[in-house]
Each structure stands twice: as structure tokens, then as C-alpha cells.
C-alpha positions in Angstrom: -2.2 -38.1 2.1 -0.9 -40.3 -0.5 0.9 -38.8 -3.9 0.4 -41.1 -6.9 4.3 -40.4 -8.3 6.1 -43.1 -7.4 5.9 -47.6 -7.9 5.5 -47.7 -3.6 1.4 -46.1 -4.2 -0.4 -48.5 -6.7 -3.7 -48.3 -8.0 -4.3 -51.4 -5.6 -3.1 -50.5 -2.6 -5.3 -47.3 -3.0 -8.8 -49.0 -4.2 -7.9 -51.1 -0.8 -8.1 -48.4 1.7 -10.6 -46.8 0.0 -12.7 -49.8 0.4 -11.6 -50.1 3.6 -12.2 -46.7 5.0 -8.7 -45.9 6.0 -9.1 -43.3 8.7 -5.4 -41.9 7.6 -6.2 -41.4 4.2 -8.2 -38.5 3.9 -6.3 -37.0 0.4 -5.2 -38.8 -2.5 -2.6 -36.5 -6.0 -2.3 -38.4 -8.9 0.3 -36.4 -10.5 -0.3 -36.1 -14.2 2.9 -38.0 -15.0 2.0 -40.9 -13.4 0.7 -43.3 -16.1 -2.9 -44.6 -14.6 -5.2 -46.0 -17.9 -9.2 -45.3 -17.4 -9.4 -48.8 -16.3 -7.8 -48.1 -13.3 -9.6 -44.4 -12.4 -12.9 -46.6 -12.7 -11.6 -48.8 -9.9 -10.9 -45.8 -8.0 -13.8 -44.1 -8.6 -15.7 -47.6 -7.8 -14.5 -47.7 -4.2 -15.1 -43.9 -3.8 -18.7 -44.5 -3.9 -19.0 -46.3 0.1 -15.9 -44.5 1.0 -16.8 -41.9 4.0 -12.8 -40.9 4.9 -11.2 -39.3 1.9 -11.8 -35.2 1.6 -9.9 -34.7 -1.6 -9.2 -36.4 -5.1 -6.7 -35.1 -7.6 -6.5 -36.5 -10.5 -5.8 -33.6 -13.0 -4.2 -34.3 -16.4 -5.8 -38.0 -16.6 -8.3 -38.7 -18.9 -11.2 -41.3 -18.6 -13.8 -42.7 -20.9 -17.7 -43.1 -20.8 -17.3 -46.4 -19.0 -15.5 -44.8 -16.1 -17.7 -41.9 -16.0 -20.5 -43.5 -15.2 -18.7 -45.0 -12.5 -17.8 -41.8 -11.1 -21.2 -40.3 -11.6 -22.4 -42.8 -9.2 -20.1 -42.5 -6.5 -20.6 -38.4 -6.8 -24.6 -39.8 -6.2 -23.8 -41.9 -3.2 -20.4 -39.9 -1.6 -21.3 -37.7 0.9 -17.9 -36.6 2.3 -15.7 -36.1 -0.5 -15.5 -32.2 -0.4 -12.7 -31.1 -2.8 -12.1 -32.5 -6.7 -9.8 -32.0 -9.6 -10.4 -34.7 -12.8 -9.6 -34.9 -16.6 -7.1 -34.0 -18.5 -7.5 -30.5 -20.9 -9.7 -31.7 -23.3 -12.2 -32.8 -21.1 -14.5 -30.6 -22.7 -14.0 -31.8 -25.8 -16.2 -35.1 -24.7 -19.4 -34.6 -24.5 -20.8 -37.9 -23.6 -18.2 -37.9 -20.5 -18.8 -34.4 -19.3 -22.7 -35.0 -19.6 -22.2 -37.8 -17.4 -19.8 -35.9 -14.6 -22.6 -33.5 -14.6 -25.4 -36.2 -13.8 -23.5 -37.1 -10.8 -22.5 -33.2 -10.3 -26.4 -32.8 -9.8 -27.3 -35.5 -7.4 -24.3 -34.7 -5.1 -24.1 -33.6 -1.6 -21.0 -33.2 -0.5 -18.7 -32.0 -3.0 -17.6 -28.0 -1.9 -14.8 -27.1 -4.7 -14.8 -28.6 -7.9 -11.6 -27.7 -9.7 -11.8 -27.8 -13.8 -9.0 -25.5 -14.7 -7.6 -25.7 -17.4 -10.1 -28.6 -19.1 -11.0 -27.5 -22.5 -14.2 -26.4 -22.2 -14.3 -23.3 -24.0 -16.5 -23.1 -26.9 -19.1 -25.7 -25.8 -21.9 -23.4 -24.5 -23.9 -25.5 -26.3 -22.8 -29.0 -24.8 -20.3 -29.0 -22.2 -20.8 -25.8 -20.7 -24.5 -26.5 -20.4 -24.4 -30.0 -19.3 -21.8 -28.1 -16.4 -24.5 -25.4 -16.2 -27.5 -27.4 -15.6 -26.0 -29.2 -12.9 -25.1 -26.4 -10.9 -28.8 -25.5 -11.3 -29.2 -28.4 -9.4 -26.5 -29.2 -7.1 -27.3 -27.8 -3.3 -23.9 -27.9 -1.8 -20.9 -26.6 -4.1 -19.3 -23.0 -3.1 -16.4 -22.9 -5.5 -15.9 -23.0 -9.2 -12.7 -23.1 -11.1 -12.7 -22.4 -14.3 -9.5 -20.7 -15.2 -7.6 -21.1 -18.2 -10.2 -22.7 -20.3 -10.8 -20.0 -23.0 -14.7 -19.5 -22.5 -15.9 -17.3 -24.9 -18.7 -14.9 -24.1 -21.3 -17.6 -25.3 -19.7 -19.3 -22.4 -20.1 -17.2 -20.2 -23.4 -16.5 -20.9 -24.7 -19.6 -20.3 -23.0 -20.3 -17.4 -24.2 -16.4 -15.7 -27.9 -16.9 -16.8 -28.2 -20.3 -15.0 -26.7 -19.6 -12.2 -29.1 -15.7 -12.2 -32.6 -17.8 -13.0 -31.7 -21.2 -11.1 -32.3 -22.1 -7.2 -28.5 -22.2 -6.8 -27.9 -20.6 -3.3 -24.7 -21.9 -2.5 -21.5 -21.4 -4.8 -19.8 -18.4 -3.1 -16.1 -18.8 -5.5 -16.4 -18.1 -9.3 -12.4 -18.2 -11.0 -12.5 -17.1 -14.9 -9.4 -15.7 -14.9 -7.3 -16.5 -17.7 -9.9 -17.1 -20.4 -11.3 -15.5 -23.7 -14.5 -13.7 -22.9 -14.7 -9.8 -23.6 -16.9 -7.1 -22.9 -20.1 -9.5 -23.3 -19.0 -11.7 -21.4 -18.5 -9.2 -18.7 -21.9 -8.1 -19.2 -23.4 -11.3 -18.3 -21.0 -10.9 -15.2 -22.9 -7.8 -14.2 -26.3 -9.1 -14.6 -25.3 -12.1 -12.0 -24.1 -9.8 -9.8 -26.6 -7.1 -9.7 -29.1 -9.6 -9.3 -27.7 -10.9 -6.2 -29.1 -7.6 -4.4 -30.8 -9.2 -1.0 -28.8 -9.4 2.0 -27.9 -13.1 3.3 -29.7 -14.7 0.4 -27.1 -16.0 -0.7 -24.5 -15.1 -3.9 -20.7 -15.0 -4.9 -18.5 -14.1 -2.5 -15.6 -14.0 -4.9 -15.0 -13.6 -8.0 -11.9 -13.2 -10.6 -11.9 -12.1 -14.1 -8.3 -11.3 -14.8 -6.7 -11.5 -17.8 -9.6 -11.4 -20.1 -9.7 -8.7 -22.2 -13.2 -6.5 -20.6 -12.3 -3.6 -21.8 -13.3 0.1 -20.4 -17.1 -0.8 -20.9 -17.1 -4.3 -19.8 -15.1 -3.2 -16.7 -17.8 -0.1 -16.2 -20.7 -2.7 -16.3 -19.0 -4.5 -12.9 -18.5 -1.5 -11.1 -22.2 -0.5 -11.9 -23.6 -3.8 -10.4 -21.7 -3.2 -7.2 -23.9 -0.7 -6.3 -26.6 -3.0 -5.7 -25.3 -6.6 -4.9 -25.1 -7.2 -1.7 -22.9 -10.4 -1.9 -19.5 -9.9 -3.2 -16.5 -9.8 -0.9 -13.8 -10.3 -2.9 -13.3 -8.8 -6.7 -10.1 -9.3 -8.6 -9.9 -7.8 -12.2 -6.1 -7.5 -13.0 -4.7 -7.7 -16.6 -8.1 -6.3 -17.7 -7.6 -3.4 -20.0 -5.6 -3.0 -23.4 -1.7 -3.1 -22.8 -1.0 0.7 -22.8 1.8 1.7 -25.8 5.6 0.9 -25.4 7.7 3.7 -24.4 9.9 4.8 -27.3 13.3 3.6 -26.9 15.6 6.8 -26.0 12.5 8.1 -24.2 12.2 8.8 -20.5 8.8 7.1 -19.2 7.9 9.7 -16.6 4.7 10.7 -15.3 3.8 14.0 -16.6 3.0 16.7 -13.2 3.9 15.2 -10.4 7.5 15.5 -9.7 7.3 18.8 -7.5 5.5 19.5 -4.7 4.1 22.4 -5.5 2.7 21.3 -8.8 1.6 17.8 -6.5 -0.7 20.5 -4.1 -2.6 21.7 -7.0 -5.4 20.7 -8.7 -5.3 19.0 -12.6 -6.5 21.6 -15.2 -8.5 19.4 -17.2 -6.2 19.6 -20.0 -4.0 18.3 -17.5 -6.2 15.5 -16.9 -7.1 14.3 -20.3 -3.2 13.8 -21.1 -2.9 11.6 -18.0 -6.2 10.0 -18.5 -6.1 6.1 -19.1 -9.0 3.6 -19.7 -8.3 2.2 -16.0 -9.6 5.6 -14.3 -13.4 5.4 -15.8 -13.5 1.8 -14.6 -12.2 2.8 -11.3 -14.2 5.3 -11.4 -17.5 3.5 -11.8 -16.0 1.3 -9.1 -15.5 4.0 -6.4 -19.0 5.9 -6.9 -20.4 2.1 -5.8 -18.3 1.6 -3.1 -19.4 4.7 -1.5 -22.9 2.5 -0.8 -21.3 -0.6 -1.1 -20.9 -2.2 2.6 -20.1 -6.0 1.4 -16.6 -5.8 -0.7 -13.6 -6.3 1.6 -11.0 -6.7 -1.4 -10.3 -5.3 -4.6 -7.2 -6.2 -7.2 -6.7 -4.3 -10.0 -3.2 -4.7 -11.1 -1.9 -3.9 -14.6 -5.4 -2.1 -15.2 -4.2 1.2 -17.0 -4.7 3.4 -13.6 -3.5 6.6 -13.3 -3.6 9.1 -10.4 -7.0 10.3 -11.8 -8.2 7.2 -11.1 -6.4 6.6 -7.5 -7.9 10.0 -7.0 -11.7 8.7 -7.4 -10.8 5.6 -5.3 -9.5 7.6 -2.4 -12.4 9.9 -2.4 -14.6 6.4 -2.1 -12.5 5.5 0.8 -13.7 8.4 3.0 -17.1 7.0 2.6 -16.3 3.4 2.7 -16.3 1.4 5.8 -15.8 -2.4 4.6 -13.2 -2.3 1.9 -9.3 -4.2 3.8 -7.6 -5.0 0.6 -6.6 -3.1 -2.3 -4.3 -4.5 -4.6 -3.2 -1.9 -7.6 0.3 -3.4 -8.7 2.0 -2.1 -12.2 -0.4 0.7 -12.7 0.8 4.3 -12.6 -0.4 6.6 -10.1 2.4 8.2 -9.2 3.4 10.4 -6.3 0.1 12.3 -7.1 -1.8 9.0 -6.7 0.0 7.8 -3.2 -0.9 11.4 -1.9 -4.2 11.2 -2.6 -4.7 7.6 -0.8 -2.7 8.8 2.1 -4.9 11.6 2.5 -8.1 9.4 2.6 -6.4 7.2 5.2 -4.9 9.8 7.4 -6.9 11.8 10.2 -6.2 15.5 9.6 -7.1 18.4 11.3 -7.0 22.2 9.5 -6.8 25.7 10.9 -7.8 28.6 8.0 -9.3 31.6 8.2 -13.5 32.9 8.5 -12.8 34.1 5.2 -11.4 30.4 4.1 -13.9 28.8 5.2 -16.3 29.1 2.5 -14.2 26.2 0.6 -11.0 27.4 -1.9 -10.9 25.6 -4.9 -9.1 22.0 -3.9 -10.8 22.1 -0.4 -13.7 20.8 1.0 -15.4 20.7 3.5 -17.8 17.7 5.0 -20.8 18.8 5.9 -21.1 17.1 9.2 -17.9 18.8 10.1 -18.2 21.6 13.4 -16.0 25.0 12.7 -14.7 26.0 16.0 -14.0 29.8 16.4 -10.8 30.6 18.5 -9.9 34.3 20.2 -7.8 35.1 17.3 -10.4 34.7 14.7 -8.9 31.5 13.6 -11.4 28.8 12.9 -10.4 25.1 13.9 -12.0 22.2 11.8 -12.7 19.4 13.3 -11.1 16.2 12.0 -12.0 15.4 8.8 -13.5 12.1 7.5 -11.0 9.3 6.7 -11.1 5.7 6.5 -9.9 3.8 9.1 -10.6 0.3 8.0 -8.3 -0.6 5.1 -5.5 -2.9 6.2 -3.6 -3.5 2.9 -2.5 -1.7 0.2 0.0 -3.0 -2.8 1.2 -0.1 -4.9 4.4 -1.9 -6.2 5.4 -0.6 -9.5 3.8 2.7 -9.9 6.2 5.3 -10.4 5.9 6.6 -6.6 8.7 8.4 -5.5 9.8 10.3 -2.5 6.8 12.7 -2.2 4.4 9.7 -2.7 5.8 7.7 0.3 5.6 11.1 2.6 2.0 11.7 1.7 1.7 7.9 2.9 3.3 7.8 6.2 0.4 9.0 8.4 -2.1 6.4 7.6 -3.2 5.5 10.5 -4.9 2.1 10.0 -2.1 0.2 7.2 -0.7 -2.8 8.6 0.7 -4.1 5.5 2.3 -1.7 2.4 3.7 -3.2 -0.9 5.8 -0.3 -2.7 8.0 -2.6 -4.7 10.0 -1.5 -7.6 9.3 2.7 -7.7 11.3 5.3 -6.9 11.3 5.7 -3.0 15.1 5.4 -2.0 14.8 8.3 0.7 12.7 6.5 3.6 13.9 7.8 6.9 13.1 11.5 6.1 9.6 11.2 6.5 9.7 8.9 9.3 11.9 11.7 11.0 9.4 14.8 10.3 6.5 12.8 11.4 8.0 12.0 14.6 9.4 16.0 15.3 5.6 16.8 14.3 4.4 14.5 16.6 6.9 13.4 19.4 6.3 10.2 21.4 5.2 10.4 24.6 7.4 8.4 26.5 11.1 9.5 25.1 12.7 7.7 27.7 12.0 4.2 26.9 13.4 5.0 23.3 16.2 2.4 22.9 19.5 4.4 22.2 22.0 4.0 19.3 25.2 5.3 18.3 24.1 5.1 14.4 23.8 9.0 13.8 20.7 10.1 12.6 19.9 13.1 11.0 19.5 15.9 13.4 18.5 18.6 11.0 15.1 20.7 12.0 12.0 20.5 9.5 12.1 22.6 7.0 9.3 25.3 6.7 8.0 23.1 3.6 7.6 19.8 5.3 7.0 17.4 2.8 5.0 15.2 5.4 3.0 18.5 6.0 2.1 19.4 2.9 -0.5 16.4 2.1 -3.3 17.4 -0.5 -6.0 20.0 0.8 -3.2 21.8 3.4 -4.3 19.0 6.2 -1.7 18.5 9.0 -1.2 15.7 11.2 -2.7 14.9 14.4 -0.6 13.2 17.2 -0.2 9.9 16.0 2.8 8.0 15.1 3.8 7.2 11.4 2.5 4.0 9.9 1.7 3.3 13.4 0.1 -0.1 12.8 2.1 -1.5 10.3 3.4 -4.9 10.3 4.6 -5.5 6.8 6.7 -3.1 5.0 8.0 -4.1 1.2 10.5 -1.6 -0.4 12.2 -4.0 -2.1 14.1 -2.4 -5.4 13.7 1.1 -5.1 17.3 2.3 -5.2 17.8 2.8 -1.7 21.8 3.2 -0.9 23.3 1.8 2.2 23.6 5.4 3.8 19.9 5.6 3.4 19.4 1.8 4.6 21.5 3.2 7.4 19.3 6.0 8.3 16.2 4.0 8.0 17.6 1.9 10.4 18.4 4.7 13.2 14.5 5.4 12.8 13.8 1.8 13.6 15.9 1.6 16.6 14.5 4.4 17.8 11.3 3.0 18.0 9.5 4.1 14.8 7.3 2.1 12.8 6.3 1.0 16.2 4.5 -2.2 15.1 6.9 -3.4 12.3 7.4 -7.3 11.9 8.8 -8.3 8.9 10.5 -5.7 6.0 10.9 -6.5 3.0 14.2 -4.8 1.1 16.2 -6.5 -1.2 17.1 -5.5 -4.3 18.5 -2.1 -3.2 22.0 -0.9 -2.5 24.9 -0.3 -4.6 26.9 -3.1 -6.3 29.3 -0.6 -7.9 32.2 -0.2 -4.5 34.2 -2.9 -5.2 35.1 -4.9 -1.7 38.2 -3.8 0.3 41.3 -5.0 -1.2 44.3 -6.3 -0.1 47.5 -4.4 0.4 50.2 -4.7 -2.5 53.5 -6.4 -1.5 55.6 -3.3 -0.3 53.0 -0.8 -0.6 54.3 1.9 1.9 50.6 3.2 3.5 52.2 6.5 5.2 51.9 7.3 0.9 47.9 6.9 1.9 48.1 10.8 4.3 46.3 13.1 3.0 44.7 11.4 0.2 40.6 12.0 -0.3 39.4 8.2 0.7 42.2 6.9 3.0 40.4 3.7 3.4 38.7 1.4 0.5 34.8 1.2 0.5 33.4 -1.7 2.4 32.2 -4.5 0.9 28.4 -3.9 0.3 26.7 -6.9 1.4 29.0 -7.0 4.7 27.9 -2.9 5.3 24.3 -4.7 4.5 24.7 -6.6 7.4 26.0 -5.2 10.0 23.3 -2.8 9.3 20.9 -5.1 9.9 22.3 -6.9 12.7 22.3 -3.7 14.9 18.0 -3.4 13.6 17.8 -7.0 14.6 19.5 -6.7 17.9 17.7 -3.3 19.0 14.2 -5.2 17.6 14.3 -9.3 18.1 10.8 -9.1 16.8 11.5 -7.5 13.5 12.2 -9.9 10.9 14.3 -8.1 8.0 14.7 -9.4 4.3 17.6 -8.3 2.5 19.7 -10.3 0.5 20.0 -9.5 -2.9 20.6 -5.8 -2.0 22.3 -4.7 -5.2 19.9 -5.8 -8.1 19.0 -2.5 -8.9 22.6 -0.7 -9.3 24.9 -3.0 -11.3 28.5 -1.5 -11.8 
């Protein structure tokens, strides 16, 4: 790899191995400070055209003229083996005669798989540049990914771009990135077209796609989530930063989450006056989204931070997780479900079991039951239901920043099939609580091979209102550890004091968490204990007896770690990041 950013890698000595088929140089970075005139990309793109070695070519932030695009237009004819490029500077679009020539050599290629043009100025030329781009992807045969973030494409844009690549022979680009651009609900429409349209298994289609931050509104954001329920391509869909910026808080105003702060309010039921105060654009477009993805068996990942989510709509998605068998990823970061909204996902991912009576089993309002559930009968009229569908295919979910507190996270701890959890910045500074139910609900099986501690842990018996028990629709756990496949744990800023870090790590230690690798948790603890301090000249200590704190506080960060030593030592495996415990609780 050669970068172009210093006087030792000149234009020359690159045109020479180019030209001379340097096995070693299979990448070549101009960085966009390094001066290189148009003159000089010609050479460059002169000796590409015979060259059969170099993979990738970075050249963003340079700018060439008509001359050297046709130049480079030839060598895209002839070059077979360059795979990966990145060329202009951010008004590329602006030139027409340039871009028209790219896109001639775009069309004859066969080689080229990712053809980066972020950030290029080609917004607002649907009628030029973007055609000239959209014609030759009509064309081209091998290409699989587009980048066209940050180039503010209008819906025009858009437009053109969807309808060529829906009516065209183009069978091969698999990545489409439009994040960061200036299309709206039209544009999104066009979006949905494409994708419905791409409705025959292995025929070919997007396999990802991103739209964030472009401004699709509810409708526009509806219209996706409809075409999911025929394509048959997609994998991948990321749609953060979608919907209007809900209103600033006040000032003076607490910004809490209406319903959801008890548990008995948490195990019933919105009223539907309830729901249309919690309501927010996000939920119909999730909405839409989850009554597709009840068919849908082709999309493995699904972002949709900052989208204006509620627990209304984390409610719809969990009930399409029950159905759904392909979906790993869901990323929902800065939205607002809630501990109502972390219940209800938990519950989808969690096998349950419930007893209730002949008379219950006719379905109270809240429950349900599947249909292709059996209702065993017991001596004592009790009827036993047998386990009740969940999904046991999602792998990741990122809820930081979403208001889930305490009775969130214990709704969460049974899924069975997490192995990694982002809770970031909420509320959740009580961990080991719900780690030590679950475990007195389901004891290992093996007790003997639990590694012991002197850290004391709290011994107390479960209360008769569990919180871990008491997940939506009265399910109980079956015997299964908590989180049992988790490897990556991040509850980083949530409050959590040391006592608590402490007590989270006597759960550790004693096994739970069984498959834990890496936890992520700075940002907590308690800055406000000043560190020990030294003993005053003179200072008679017998005047210390019988005074409330005999001893000063230890120093935070030291109490930190020697927590986290003794997690370390008892689990070598378990990689714990801490530092910066504190950021949260400032004097």
C-alpha cells in the first residue's frame, strides 16, 4: 500500500510500478492534501489501464479535467482487476462533460465492485450527472456497491437513479448508501418501488441499503416497510435520523416517559387514550415494518436510531419477532421505549411457560394464546401451556439511550439467544438484582464448580413480586440461565455506584452471565467521595472512636479497580472496560 502524503511517494515512482506490475502494490491513498494537478492523475490513470496488480485507487478530493477523463475512461475499459475506487473532488458533479465521460468507462467495465462517490456534488443533476451515472449502471455487469452519501440528491435524484436500476438488466449491485442527503418522502417512494420490485428469490437485488438522515417522513418511511413484504432481497436496512426531531423538553421540566415507572402499571395494557399521548411518528413506521417482517425471511438487520419510537412501537416489533426467524440485528439507539418497551422485547426473546386456570384459558384481556399451543390438564385442574413462541434467532440488540430503567433490564435478562446488548446512557444502575432472582428461579446445575468469593452478595430471598417474574402476559421462566449467551454487555453511563459495580461483580464470579467476554462500563460511579486524606500534623486519631465514618471514603477509581481485578482474576476471559467511571455523577 502506498499513501500519497508525503515527498518519499511521487507521482513517478507510482506511474513506475504501475507500469511495471508491482506485485506489492496492490493499493494506492492520495490524501486530499497532497497537491497532484490533473496532469499527473492522467499519468496515473494512463498506467492503470495494463496494470493487473493494484485492487484499490483513492484519490478523493482531487479534481481532473476532460483530458484526464478520457484517460481514465479507458483504463476502466481495459482494467480488469481494479475492484475498489474513490475519485474527484465535491464538485464532481458539477462537470458534466467529466462525469459523462467516467460513466462511459463505468459502462464498459468489468472489474470494478465498489465505486465510492461520497460526498461529490452530484445532487441536483438528475438531468445530467445523475443520468449519465444512471445509465451506466444500466450497463455495467459487475459493480455491487454504490456510495452516494452526502451528496444532497433531491427526490428527482433519486428518482432517476431507482427507475433505472427497477427497468434496467442490472443484476449485480447488492450496497446502495444515500444516507446523508436531501431526498424526502418522494424520494422514498421511488425507494419502495425498487425494492418491491425485487420480489423473486436469487434474482438478484440490494442487499443493503441506508437512508438515514434524510428527512422520509411517517409516509415515506411507511412506503419501505410496505415493500418488505414482498422483496425478497434485502438483508440489511438502516433508516436512522429519519423522522422530524421530536420537541425540546421545557427547561425546568422532567422528561419522563409517561406510564411506565411501576410495575404494576408496566403489566397492564395501554388504554388507548394512553396510547395516543405516547404515540410518536416512529411507531406507524415501525409498525408497517413489523407486519412485513412477520413474512419477511431475507432481512437480517434493521437500524432505526433517533426514529421517534416509543414503546407502542417496540411493542409491534416484538410481536413480529415471535414470527420472525431471520432478523440478528436490531439497532434502535436514542428512541424512547422505555422500561415498557424493553419488557416487551424481552418477552418476545424469552421462552416462557404459564400455568392458569380452565376458566383462564379462554384468553384475559393482555393474554394470548398461539394457536398451535397444547393445554395440558394436571390432577388439580390446573392447565399447563406449553412454551410459548419466541424468537430465538436475534443476536443483537442496541437500546442505548431509551429511558430503560431497572424494570426494563429485568424484563430483559431471560433472553435466551442475545449475545451482544447495548443499554448505554438510561437509567439501569441496579444490575445484580435481576441476575440474582433469575439464578434463585433457576439454580445451576452443577453448584459445585461455582468459583467462590468473599465479596458478599446479597443473600436476601425473592420477594413474592419478582420483578424478573413478572414479564408481560404473567409468563415465568423456564430453566435457563440469564443472558446465557451473551458475550458483549454495554452499560456504560447509567448511574451505577460502586456498591452496585460491587455486587454485579459477585454475580460474575459466581459464574453468571456464563458466556460474558467483554463489558462495557464506564461512565458510572460516583466522583463526589473525595480520595483518602492525609492525617493532619498532630491530629490525635483516638478523637476518631465513636464517630459515624471512622475511616475516609476510598478513592473511587482505586475502589473501581480493585473491583475489577478480583472479576478479572476469577474470569481471565472477561475483558472489562471501565475507566472513566465517574462521568455521570460530578461533585
Amino acid at each position: 500500500m502506498a499513501w500519497g502524503g508525503g515527498n518519499t511517494n511521487s507521482v513517478e515512482s507510482w506511474v513506475k510500478r504501475l507500469r511495471d506490475n508491482d506485485a506489492t502494490f496492490t493499493s494506492l491513498h492520495i490524501l486530499s492534501f497532497r497537491r497532484v494537478t490533473s496532469s499527473e492523475l492522467g499519468q496515473i490513470f494512463e498506467a492503470l489501464t495494463h496494470n493487473a496488480i493494484l485492487k484499490e485507487f483513492y484519490a478523493s478530493g482531487h479534481s481532473f479535467d476532460e483530458t484526464a477523463a478520457k484517460i481514465l475512461a479507458t483504463a476502466l475499459e481495459h482494467n480488469t482487476t481494479l475492484e475498489r475506487l474513490n475519485i474527484g473532488s465535491d464538485h464532481l458533479g458539477n462537470n458534466e462533460a467529466v462525469v459523462k465521460l467516467l460513466s462511459e468507462g463505468l459502462s464498459k467495465n468489468k472489474g470494478l465492485l465498489r465505486l465510492d462517490l461520497e460526498n461529490k456534488g452530484f445532487g441536483g443533476h438528475h438531468e445530467t450527472s445523475v443520468q449519465y451515472l444512471a445509465q451506466a449502471l444500466e450497463k455495467n455487469i459487475t459493480l455491487q456497491e454504490l456510495i452516494l452519501a452526502r451528496n444532497k440528491l433531491t427526490d428527482q435524484d433519486v428518482q432517476v437513479l431507482c427507475q433505472t436500476i427497477t427497468q434496467g438488466n442490472n443484476r449485480t449491485l447488492q450496497k446502495l448508501d444515500l444516507c446523508l442527503n436531501s431526498f424526502t418522502e418522494a424520494g422514498a417512494r421511488s425507494i419502495a418501488t425498487l425494492l418491491a420490485s425485487q420480489n423473486q428469490a436469487d434474482a438478484g437485488g440490494l442487499k443493503e441499503i441506508d437512508l438515514s438522515d434524510n428527512e422520509i417522513t411517517e409516509e415515506g418511511g411507511r412506503a419501505i416497510g410496505q415493500a418488505l413484504e414482498s422483496n425478497k432481497a434485502l438483508q440489511r436496512l438502516r433508516m436512522s435520523s429519519c423522522m422530524d426531531p421530536p420537541l425540546p423538553v421545557e427547561e425546568g421540566v422532567e422528561d419522563k416517559i409517561p406510564f411506565d415507572d411501576d410495575i404494576q402499571t408496566l403489566n397492564r395494557p395501554l388504554t388507548s387514550e394512553q396510547e395516543r399521548e405516547i404515540r410518536m411518528d416512529g411507531d406507524t413506521v415501525l409498525e408497517t415494518i413489523a407486519s412485513a417482517l412477520k413474512s419477511n425471511s431475507t432481512l437480517q438487520e434493521l437500524w432505526m436510531d433517533y426514529c421517534n419510537v416509543s414503546s407502542i412501537g417496540a411493542g409491534y416489533l416484538a410481536d413480529a419477532l415471535r414470527h420472525n426467524h431471520s432478523l440478528i440485528t436490531v439497532r434502535m439507539r436514542n428512541n424512547r421505549i422505555g422500561n415498557r418497551g424493553a419488557r416487551a422485547l424481552g418477552a418476545a426473546l424469552t421462552p416462557t411457560c404459564s400455568t392458569s386456570t380452565d376458566a383462564q384459558l379462554g384468553g384475559d384481556e393482555g393474554q394470548s394464546i398461539e394457536p398451535t399451543q397444547a393445554s395440558l390438564s394436571s390432577s388439580e385442574g390446573v392447565a399447563v401451556t406449553a412454551t410459548k413462541s419466541y424468537n430465538a434467532t436475534l443476536r443483537n440488540l442496541e437500546l442505548g439511550s431509551n429511558m430503560v430503567g431497572v424494570l426494563g433490564w429485568h424484563g430483559l435478562v431471560g433472553a435466551r439467544s442475545l449475545e451482544s446488548l447495548g443499554l448505554y446512557e438510561n437509567q439501569i444502575n441496579v444490575l445484580h438484582k435481576a441476575l440474582e432472582e433469575q439464578q434463585q428461579i433457576n439454580p445451576p446445575s452443577s453448584p459445585s464448580s461455582v468459583p467462590s468469593t468473599t465479596m458478599s452478595p446479597t443473600n436476601a430471598p425473592p420477594s413474592s413480586s419478582s420483578l424478573s417474574a413478572n414479564i408481560p402476559n404473567g409468563a415465568s421462566f423456564n430453566s435457563q440461565q440469564a443472558l446465557e449467551k451473551l458475550i458483549h454487555l454495554d452499560v456504560g453511563c447509567n448511574g451505577i455506584s460502586r456498591e452496585d459495580y460491587t455486587q454485579l461483580g459477585v454475580c460474575l464470579i459466581k459464574g453468571m452471565l456464563p458466556s460474558l467476554i467483554r463489558l462495557e462500563i464506564a461512565g458510572n460511579g460516583d466522583r463526589s467521595r473525595e480520595a483518602p486524606q492525609h492525617s493532619s500534623p498532630g491530629r490525635n486519631h483516638d478523637d476518631d472512636e465513636g464517630e459515624d465514618n471512622q475511616e475516609d471514603p476510598d478513592d473511587e477509581q482505586d475502589a473501581w479497580q480493585r473491583v475489577t481485578s478480583r472479576i478479572e482474576e476469577a474470569r481471565p476471559n472477561l475483558v472489562i472496560h471501565w475507566k472513566g467511571a465517574g462521568a455521570m455523577q460530578q461533585g
